[in-house]
N, C-alpha and C positions, 0 to 999 in steps of 0.2 A: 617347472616343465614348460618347454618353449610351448606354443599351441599354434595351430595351423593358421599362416596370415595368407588369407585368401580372400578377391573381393571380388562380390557380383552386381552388377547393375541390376532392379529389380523395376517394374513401372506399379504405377497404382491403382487402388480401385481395383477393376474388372479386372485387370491384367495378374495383379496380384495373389484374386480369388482362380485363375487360370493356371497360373507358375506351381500354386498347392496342389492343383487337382492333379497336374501332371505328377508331385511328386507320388501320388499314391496309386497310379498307373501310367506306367509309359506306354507310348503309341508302338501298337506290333503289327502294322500294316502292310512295311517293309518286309517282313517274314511270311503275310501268307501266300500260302500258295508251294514255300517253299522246301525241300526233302531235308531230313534233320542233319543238322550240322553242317549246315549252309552259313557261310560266314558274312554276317550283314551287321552293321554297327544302328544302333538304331535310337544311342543317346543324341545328347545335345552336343555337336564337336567345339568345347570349350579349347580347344591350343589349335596352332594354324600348323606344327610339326611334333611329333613326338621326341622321345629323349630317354636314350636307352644308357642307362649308370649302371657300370659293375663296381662291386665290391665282391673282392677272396682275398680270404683272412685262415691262417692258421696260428699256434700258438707262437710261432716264431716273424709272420713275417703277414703283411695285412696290403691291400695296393685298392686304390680307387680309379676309375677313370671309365671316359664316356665313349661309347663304340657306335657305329654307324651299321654294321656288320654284326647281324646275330652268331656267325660262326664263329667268330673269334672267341665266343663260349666255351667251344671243344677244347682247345689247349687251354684254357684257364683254368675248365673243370678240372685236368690232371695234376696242373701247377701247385691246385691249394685245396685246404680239407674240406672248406665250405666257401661256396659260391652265392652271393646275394645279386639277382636281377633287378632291376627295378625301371620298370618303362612306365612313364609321365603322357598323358596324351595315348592310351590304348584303344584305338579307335581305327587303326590301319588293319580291312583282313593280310594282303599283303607280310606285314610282320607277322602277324598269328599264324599263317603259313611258316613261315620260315621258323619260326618258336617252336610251333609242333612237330615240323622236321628235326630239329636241332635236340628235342628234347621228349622225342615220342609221345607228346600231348595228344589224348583222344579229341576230334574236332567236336565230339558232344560238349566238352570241355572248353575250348577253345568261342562255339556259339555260346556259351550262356556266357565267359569274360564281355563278349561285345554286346551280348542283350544287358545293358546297364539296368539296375532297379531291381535286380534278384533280390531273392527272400534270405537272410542268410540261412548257411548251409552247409553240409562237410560230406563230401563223397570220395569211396577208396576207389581208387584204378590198380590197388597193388604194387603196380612201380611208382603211384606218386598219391599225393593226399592235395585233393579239390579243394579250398574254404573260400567263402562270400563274407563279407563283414558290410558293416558302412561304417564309413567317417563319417561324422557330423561336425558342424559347425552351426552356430546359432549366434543370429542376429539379433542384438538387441534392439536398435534403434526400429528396427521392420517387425521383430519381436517371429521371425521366419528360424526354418529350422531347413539347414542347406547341407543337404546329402550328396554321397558320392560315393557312388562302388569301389571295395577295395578285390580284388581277388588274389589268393594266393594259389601258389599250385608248390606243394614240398615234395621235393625228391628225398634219395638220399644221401646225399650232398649239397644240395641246391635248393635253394627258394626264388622263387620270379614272384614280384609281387607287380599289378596291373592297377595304374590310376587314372582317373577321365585327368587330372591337370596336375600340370606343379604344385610342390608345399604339401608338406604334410606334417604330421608330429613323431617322423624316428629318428630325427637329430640325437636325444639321445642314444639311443641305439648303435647311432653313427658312432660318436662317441666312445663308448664302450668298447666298440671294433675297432677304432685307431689307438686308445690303448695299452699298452703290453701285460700281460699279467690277467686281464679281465677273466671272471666264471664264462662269459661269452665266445672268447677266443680258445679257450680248452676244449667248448664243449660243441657238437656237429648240428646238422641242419634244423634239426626239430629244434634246440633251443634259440637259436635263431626265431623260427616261427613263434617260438613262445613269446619273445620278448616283441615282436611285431604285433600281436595280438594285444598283449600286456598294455603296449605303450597305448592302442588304438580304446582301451576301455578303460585306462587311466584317463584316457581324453574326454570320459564319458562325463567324467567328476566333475572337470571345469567347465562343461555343459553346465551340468545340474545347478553346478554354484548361479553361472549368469541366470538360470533360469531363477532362480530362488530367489534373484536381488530383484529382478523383473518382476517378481509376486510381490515383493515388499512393496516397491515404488507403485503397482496397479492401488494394492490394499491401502495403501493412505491417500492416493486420491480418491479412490472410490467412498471412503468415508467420509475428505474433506468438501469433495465434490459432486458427488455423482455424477460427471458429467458423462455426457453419450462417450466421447471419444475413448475416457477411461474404459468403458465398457465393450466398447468393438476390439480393445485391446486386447481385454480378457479372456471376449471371447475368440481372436486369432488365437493367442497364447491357448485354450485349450483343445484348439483343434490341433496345433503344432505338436502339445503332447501326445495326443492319439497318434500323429506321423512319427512320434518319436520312438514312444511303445513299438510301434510296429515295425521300427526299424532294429531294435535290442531284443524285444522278448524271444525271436528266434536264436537267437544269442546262447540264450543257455540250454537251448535242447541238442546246438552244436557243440559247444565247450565239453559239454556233456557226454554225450557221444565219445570222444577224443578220449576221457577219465575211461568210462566204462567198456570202449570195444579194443581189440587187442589191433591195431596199423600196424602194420608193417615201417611205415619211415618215423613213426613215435616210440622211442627208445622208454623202457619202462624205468629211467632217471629222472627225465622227464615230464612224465602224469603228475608228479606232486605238483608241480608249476602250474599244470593245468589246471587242477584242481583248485588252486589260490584264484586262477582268474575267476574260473567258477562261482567262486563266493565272492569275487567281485562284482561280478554281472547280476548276482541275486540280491547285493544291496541295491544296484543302479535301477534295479524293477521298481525296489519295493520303493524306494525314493520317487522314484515317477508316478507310481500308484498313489504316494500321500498326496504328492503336488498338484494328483487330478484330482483326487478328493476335496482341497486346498482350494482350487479352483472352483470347481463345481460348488463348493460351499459359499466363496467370494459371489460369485452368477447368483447364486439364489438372496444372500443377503444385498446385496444390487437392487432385485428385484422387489425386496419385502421392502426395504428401505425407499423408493422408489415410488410403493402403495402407502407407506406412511405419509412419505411427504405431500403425495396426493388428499389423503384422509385429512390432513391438517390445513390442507386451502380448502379442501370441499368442509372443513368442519366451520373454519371461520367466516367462510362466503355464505353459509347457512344461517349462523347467527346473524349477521349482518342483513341479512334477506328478510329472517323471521322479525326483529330489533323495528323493522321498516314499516312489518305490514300494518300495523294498528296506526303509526302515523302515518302512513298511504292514506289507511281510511278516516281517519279523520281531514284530514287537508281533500280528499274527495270530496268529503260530505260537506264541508264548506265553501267547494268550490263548484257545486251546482249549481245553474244557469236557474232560480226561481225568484223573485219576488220579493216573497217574504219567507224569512230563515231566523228563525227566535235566536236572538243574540248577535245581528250580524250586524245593529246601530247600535251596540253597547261599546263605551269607549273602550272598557278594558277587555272586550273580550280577545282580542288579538292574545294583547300577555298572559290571559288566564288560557288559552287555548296552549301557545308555548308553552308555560308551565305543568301543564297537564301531559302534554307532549315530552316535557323533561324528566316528569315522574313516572311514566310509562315506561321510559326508557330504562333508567335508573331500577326500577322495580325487576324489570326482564333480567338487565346484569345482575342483579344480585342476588337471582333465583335460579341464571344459569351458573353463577361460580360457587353457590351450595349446595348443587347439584356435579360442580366440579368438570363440567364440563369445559371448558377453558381454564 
């Protein structure tokens, strides 16, 4: 599977702990104040122009190409069985106007595509079915977790699928719709949407995988080194998982939904596909669940690890302190400013004094290593 080749500039330090917070609230400043379904963009605008791709495919005849002009929609719609929208750069209300003209979009609909950082979600309007996804991508070198709203909106013929940038993972997809013969090209809009869903939580896998290689590589430095760095790593990487959680577990009470409620633009051939994503998205949980666990386990052996290595300098600075004080006090005691000090004109007492001093020593070792303490 190809996977999404997108790159972002990130800054460090402060900037970095800044770029997370936004991901798990975006700024809605821009909206207050204003009556619903007021169309204000209010992500990050990542492309300097949008880019609007049609794709209509039916079992006989399939055509790609890029339009400046949302109307040119209307006669494509009749032309072919199913129509695939795809605007790159969703961030103009302008175009959303004209999308919702051309395709009787409710603007309730229409604000929440440009309020980027929705929860995912599936709403019916009857003539069309609402979905929110997020793409992910994860960074290993920054060890960041880079989101981006997907929204769909299914007619019954038609899918507009809305992205903040270029690149994504439905090359295959593409694929399948150029062609001839495909399950894809027989079958009408909702399978379409299936396999756009499909592809976007197969993408979840190869997440999981970089994240999984990410825990190995933290786990044997943290055992070969504890060093801090290893450690702020681990700990980014597990806040990344909570952003990550929080960006899938709505996931499956949508998927869900889809299986369980009767749409009107989901054809009941359909639901079983749904239903495979489903038990996709409940592995990708429980996967992220171990890996916090995983984590949170690494964090706390860090820590013990960390109090041992402590416990074993303060054990050996201790003996070494204790080892001291009896020769402290004797080299005191013969090093007082008096007179007369019994033994202190005896020639040998120097060497019997070190000797005494060597068997002190000696005595202490050998009573602290039968006692096993070292």
């Amino acid at each position: 599977m190809k996977r999404k080749k997108k790159t972002e500039a990130g800054a460090e330090g402060s900037l970095n702990r800044l770029h997370a917070a936004k991901k798990v609230l975006r700024s809605r400043e821009k909206t207050f104040g204003q009556p619903a379904g007021s169309l204000t963009y209010i992500g990050d605008q990542r492309v300097d122009k949008h880019v609007i791709t049609i794709i209509g495919y039916d079992e006989g005849q399939q055509i790609t190409k890029t339009i400046t002009d949302v109307h040119e929609c209307i006669e494509l719609k009749k032309q072919f069985k199913v129509l695939w929208i795809n605007i790159d750069g969703a961030y103009d209300p302008g175009i959303m106007e004209q999308i919702g003209a051309v395709f009787g979009i409710n603007a309730l609909t229409l604000e929440d595509i440009l309020h980027t950082g929705q929860r995912p979600k599936v709403e019916d309007f009857e003539e069309y079915l609402y979905m929110v996804l997020q793409m992910i991508e994860f960074n290993q070198e920054k060890g960041e977790i880079i989101q981006e709203q997907l929204s769909l909106i299914i007619g019954d013929n038609y899918v507009i699928t809305f992205q903040e940038k270029p690149g994504d993972m439905f090359d295959p997809v593409r694929q399948r719709i150029r062609a001839a013969g495909t399950k894809l090209r027989k079958y009408s809009a909702d399978y379409l949407a299936y396999s756009l869903i499909d592809a976007v939580v197969d993408d979840y896998f190869s997440i999981l995988e970089d994240i999984e290689n990410t825990i190995d590589r933290l786990d044997v430095e943290l055992i070969e080194s504890y060093s801090q760095q290893a450690f702020q790593s681990l700990y980014a990487l597990k806040r990344e998982l909570i952003i990550l959680r929080k960006s899938i577990w709505p996931l499956r009470e949508e998927i869900g939904s889809i299986t369980r409620d009767d749409f009107a633009v989901i054809g009941d051939g359909v639901e079983p596909y749904f239903r495979d994503v489903y038990d996709h998205i409940i592995l990708v949980i429980d996967t992220i669940e171990v890996f916090r666990d995983i984590v949170t386990g690494m964090h706390e052996t860090y820590l013990a690890g960390i109090n041992n290595r402590m416990n074993e300098i303060m054990k050996v600075l201790t003996i070494i302190a204790t080892v001291f004080m009896p020769l402290s006090f004797i080299t005191g005691v013969f090093g007082m400013n008096f007179r007369v000090i019994p033994g202190l004109e005896w020639q040998w007492g120097f060497y019997v004094t070190i000797g005494v001093m060597g068997v002190i020593y000696g005595g202490m070792m050998f009573y602290f290593h039968t006692r096993k303490w070292f």
